[in-house]
N, C-alpha and C positions, 0 to 999 in steps of 0.2 A: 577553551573550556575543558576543564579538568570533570570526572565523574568517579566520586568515590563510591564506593560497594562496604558497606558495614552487613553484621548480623543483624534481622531484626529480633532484639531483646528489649526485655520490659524497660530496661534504663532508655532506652531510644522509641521507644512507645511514641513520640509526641511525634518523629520522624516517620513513623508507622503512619499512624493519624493522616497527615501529609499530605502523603501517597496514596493512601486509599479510603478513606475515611469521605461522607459525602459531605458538604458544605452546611448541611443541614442536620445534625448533630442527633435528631429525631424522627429522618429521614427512613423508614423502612426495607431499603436495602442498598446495596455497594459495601465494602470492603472485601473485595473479590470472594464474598463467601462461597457464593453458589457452584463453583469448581472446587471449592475444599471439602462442603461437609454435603451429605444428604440430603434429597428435597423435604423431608420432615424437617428435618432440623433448622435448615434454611428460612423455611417459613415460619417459625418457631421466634428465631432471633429478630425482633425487631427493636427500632431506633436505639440507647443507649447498652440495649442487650447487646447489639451487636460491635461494639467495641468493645467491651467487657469481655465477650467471648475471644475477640484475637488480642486481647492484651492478654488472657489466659496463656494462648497460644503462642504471644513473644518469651512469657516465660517459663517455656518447657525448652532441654538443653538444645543447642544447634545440631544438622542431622549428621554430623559426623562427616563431613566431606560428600556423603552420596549424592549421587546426582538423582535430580529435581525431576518425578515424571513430567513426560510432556504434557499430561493434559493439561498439569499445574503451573506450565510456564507462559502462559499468557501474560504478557508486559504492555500491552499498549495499540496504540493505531498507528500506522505509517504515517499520518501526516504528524502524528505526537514526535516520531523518532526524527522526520525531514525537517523540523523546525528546529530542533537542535542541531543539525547538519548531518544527518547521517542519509545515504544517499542507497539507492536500490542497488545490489551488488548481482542479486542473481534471482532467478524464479525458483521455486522449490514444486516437489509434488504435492507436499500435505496444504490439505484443507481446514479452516478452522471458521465454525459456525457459518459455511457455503463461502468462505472468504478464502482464497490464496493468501496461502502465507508467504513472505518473502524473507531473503537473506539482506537486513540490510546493515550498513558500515559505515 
């Protein structure tokens, strides 16, 4: 299994969608917002607001190479990454929501 890495932009919005979008298209929350914007605003966006707001957000330019704060990088659960075969590599120090975070490969 191959894993490609694209920008998320508005042309790829539906691939956005995808990934993080909830099954329920009216759903009150998911699209990883609550790590990106303020708890106002978080509560603010609901059901189709909130795809509207990161389709906004596919189409502002890419961030130039910089790298992605941590707090922003949240991708997933370990059993999400061991299903597609990626196996524990190492323990880590940081924590994330009382959860060890791990190095996995």
């Amino acid at each position: 299994m191959s894993i490609e890495i694209r920008p998320a932009t508005r042309d790829r919005f539906d691939d956005v969608a995808t990934m993080l979008g909830p099954k329920n298209p009216d759903s009150p929350v998911c699209w990883c917002l609550s790590h990106r914007v303020d708890y106002k605003i978080n509560r603010q966006l609901v059901g189709p607001a909130r795809a509207e707001f990161v389709r906004e957000l596919c189409s502002r330019a890419d961030n130039a190479g910089r790298k992605v704060d941590l707090t922003m990088a949240y991708v997933g659960t370990r059993k999400l990454f061991e299903q597609t075969g990626f196996t524990k590599a190492a323990d880590t120090d940081s924590v994330s929501g009382g959860f060890p975070r791990l190095d996995l490969r």
